[in-house]
SEDRENSE-857792 format. One record per atom (N, C-alpha, C): x, y, z. Coordinates in steps of 0.02 Angstrom, whole numbers, plus 50000, padded with zeros to 5 digits. Layout:
BEGIN
XYZ;...
//
This chain:
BEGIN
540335455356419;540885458956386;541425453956365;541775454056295;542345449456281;542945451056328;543195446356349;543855446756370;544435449256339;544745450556360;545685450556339;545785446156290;545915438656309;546115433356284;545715431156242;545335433756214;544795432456156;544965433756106;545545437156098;545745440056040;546535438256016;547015441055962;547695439155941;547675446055923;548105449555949;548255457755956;548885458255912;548885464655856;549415467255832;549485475355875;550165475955898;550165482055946;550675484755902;550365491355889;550535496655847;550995503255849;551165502055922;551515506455947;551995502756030;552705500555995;552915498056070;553695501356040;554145502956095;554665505156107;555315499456102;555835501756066;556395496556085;557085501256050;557335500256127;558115505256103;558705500256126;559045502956099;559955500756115;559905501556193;560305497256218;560065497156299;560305501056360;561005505456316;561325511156344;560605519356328;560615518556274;560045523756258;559305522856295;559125516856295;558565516256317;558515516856410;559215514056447;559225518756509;559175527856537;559315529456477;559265536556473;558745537556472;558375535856427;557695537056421;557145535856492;557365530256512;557025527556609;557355533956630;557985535556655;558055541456657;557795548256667;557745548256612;557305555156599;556565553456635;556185546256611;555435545656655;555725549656731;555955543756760;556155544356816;556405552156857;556735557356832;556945562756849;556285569656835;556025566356793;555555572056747;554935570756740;554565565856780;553935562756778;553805561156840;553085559056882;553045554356930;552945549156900;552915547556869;552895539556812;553405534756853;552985528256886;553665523056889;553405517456846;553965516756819;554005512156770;554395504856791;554115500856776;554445493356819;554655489956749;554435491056707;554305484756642;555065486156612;555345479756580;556135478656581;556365482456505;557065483056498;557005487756454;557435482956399;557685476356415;557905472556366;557305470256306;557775470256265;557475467856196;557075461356195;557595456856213;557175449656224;556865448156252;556925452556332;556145450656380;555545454456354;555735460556330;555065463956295;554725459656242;554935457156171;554705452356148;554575447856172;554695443956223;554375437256265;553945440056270;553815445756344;553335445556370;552655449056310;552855453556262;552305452856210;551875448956177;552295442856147;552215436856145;551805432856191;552015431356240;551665428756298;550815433456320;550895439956291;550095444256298;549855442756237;550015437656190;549625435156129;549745439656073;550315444856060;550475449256028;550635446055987;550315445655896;550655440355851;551085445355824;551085451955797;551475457255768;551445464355811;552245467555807;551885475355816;552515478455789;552245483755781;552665489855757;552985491855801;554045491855802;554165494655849;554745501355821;554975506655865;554955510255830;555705514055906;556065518855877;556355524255940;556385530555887;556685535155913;556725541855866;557445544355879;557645548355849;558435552855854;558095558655887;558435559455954;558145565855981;558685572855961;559165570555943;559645574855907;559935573155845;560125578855816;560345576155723;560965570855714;561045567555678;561565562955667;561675556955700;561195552755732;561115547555754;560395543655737;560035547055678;559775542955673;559855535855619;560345535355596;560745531255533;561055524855590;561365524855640;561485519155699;560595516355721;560275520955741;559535518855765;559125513855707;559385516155655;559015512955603;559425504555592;560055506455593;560475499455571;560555496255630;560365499255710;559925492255741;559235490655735;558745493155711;558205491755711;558205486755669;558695486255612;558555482055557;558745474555588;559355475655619;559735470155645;559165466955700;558605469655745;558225467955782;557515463755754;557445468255701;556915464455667;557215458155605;557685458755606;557725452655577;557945447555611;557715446655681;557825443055745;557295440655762;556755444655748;556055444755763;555395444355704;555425437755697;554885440555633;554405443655640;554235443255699;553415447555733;553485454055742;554255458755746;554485462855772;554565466555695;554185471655689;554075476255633;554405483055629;554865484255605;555285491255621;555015495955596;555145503855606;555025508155583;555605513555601;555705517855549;556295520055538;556275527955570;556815530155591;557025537655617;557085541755583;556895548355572;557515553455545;557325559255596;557805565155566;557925569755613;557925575455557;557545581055571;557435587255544;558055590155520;558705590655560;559155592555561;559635589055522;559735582255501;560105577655475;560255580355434;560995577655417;561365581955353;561405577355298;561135571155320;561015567255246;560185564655271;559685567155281;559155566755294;558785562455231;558775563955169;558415559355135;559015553055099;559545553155110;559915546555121;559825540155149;559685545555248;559545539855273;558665537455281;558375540155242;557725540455232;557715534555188;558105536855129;558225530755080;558195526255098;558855524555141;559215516355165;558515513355184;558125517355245;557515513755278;557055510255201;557045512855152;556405510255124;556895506055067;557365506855053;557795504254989;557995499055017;558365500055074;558835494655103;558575490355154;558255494355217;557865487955267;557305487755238;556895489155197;556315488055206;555555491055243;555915494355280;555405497855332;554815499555303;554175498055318;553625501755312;553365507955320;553755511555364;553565519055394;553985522055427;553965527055480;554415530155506;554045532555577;554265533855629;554105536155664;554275543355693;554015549355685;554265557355715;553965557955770;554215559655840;553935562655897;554335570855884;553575575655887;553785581355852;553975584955942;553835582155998;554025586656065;554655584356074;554735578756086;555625576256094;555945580456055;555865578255987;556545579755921;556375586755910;555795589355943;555845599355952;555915601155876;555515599955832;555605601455765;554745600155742;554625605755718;553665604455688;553575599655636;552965597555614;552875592855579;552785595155510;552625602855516;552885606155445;553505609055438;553925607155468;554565610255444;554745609855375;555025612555344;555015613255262;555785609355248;556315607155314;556815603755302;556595597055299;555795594255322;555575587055300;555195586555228;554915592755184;554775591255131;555035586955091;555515587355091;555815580955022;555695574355058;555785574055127;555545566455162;554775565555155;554475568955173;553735567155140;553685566555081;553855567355043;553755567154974;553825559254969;554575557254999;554815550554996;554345547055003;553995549055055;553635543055103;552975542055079;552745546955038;552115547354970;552095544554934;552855544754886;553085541954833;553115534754856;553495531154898;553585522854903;553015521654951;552315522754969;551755521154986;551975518255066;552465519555107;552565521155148;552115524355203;552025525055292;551915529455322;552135533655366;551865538155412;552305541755468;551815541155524;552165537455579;551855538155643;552035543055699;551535549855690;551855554755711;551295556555801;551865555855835;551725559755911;551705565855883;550895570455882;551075577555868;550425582155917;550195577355967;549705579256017;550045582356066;549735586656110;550055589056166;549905586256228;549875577356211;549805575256290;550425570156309;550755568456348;550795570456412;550905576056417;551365579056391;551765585956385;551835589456334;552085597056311;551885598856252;552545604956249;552515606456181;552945612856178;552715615156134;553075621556078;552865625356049;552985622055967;553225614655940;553105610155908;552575604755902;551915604855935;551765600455942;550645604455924;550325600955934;549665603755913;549325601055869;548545602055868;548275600755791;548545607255741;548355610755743;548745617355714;549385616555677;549845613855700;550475612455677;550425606855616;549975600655650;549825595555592;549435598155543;548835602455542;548445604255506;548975607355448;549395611955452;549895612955412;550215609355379;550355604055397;550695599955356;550185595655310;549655593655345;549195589555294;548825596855246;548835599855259;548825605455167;549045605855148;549845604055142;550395602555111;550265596055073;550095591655124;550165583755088;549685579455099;549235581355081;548385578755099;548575572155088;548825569555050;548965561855035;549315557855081;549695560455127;550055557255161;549835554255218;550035546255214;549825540355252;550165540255316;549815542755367;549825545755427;549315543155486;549775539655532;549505537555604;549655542955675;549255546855687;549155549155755;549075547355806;549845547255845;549975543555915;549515545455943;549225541456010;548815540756083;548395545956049;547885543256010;547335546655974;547275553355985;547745556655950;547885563355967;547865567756026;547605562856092;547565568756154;548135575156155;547985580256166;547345582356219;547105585556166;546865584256110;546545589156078;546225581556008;545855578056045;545655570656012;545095574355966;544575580355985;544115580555955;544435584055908;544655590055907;544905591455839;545425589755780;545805583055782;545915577455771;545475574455730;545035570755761;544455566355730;544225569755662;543865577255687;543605582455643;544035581355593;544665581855578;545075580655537;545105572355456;544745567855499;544615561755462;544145560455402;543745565755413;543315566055358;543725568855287;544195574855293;544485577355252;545295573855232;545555570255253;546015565855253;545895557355246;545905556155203;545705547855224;546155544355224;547035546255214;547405541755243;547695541755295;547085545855345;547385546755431;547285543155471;547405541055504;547395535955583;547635537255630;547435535455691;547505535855753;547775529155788;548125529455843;548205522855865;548145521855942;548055519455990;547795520756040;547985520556122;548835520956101;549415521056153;549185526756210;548935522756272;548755527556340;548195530456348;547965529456296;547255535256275;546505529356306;546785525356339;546125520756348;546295517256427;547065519956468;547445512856505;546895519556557;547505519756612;547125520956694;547415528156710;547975531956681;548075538756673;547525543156697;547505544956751;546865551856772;547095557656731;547625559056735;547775565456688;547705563656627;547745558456586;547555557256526;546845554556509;546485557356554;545685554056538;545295558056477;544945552456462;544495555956397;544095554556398;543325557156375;542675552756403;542635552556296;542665546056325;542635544156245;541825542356235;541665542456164;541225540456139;541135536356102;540745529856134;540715525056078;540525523256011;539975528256028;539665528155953;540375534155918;540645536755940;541195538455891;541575536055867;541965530755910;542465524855913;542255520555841;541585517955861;541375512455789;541285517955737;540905522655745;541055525755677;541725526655645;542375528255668;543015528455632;543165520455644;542815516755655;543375508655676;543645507355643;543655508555572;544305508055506;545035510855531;544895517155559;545625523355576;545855519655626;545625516555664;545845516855752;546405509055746;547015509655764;547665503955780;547695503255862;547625498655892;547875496755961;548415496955972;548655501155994;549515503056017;549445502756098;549985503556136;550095503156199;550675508056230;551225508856202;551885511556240;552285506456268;552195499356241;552535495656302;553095496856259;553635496256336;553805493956385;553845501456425;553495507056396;553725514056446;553095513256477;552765511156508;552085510056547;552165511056634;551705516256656;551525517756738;551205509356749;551035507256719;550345503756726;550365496056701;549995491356721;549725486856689;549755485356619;550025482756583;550045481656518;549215481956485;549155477356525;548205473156505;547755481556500;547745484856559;547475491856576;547065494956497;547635495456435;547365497356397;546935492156344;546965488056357;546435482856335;545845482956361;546025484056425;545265482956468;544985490756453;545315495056465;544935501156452;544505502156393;544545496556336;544255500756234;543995495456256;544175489456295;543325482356312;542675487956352;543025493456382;542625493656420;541995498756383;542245499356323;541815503356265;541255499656242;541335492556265;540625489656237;540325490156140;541015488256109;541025489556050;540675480556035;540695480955953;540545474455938;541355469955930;541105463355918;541805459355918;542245460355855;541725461555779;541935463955746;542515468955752;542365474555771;542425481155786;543155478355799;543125475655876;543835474455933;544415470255881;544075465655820;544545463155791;544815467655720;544565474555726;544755477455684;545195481255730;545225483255776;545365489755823;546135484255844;546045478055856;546685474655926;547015470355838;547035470455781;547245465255737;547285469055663;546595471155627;546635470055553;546785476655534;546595481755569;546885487955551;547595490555536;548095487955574;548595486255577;548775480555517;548805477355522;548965473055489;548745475555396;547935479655388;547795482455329;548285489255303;548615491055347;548915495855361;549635494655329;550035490155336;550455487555334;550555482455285;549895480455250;550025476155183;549855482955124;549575489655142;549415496655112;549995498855090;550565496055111;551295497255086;551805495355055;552095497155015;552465494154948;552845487154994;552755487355031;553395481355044;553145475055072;552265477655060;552075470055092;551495467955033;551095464055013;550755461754983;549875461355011;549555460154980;549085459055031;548795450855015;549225448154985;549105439954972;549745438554994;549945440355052;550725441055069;550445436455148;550685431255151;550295427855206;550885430255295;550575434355309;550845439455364;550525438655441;
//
């Protein structure tokens, strides 16, 4: 079986907040989870220690869990990634925002951003809400994506489902769309979904680490059949667990090397030159 270190990983899904906000967030693990979380919540040790796991790029991302803060979230993200060349932002909004496609704007006009990130259980707002139509549209129009938490795993509410997404992609079949921690708990009807969407993806934050409540008996021969869709994401720095955990878990799929360097590197990276703001002779 290949190792870990066999590879140069783009991680597709890692966390980074303002460091008053982002205690809140430990917080909340801590009060509202058995989750303990050890991994540091500063900016610069998170990039080290990414770095140091051979991480050459990743997408990092927070959300506005309430209206009118996501326009500060965005104008540090920008200020962070342009600290970090490896450090890839992705932009907020909030259902509720009263200048919602403004600050939609700024992200693609002004920083640059490639995509956006919606967690539809936090920010308690569905993924068809008809107050994000004109933002999808945006995000159609400048070849942009949305990396949307819209599974009901860890936790779930009455925003969240295939059902809920299925609605919105009949709305906007076109729209270039990554599905956090490969949609658990509802991965198979998800997948079902890829044949009729082809600018959907999955990415693979928790869905592979050591979580018993998050177990999935995956299939390999399913895995290589979508290996185009599938991004290696993680959750770091909100992790119960071992960083490595979810590496070793998709090694432990017994895929080809091919495969792992599409799944831990080019998917991501194809993903991300797929968008107006990067090139794909754009040496990245």
């Amino acid at each position: 079986m290949f190792k870990p270190e066999d590879f140069t990983y783009f991680d597709a899904h890692v966390h980074l907040y303002p460091e008053r906000l982002f205690r809140a967030v430990r917080q909340w693990f801590a009060t509202n989870s058995s989750w303990k979380i050890d991994y540091t919540t500063e900016t610069d040790k998170i990039v080290q220690f990414l770095t140091e796991a051979q991480v050459e790029r990743f997408f990092f991302f927070n959300y506005a869990h309430k209206a009118e803060m996501a326009a500060s979230l965005n104008a540090w993200n920008y200020e962070v990634a342009c600290r970090y060349p490896q450090a890839i932002a992705l932009g907020t909004v909030h259902a509720a925002d009263s200048e919602l496609l403004g600050i939609a704007n700024r992200c693609i006009s002004e920083y640059g951003f490639p995509g956006f990130k919606i967690h539809t259980e936090v920010q308690r707002f569905s993924p068809d809400d008809e107050r994000l139509f004109g933002f999808y549209e945006m995000v159609i129009e400048n070849r942009a994506f949305v990396l949307m938490h819209v599974g009901t795993a860890p936790w779930a509410n009455e925003h969240c489902g295939v059902d809920k997404f299925k609605k919105l992609m009949q709305r906007y079949p076109d729209l270039k769309i990554v599905i956090a921690h490969m949609g658990l708990f509802e991965s198979e009807k998800f997948f079902e979904l890829l044949d009729i969407y082809p600018s959907m993806m999955f990415d693979t934050a928790m869905a592979f680490g050591p979580m018993a409540e998050l177990h999935h008996n995956w299939n390999p021969e399913e895995i290589a059949k979508h290996v185009d869709r599938i991004l290696y994401g993680t959750d770091f720095p909100n992790l119960p667990y071992d960083y490595n955990q979810e590496r070793l878990g998709l090694l432990n799929l017994e895929l080809s090397k091919k495969d792992y360097q599409k799944i831990f590197y080019q998917n991501a990276l194809s993903l991300l030159q797929s968008t107006k703001f990067f090139s794909k002779s754009e040496n990245i």
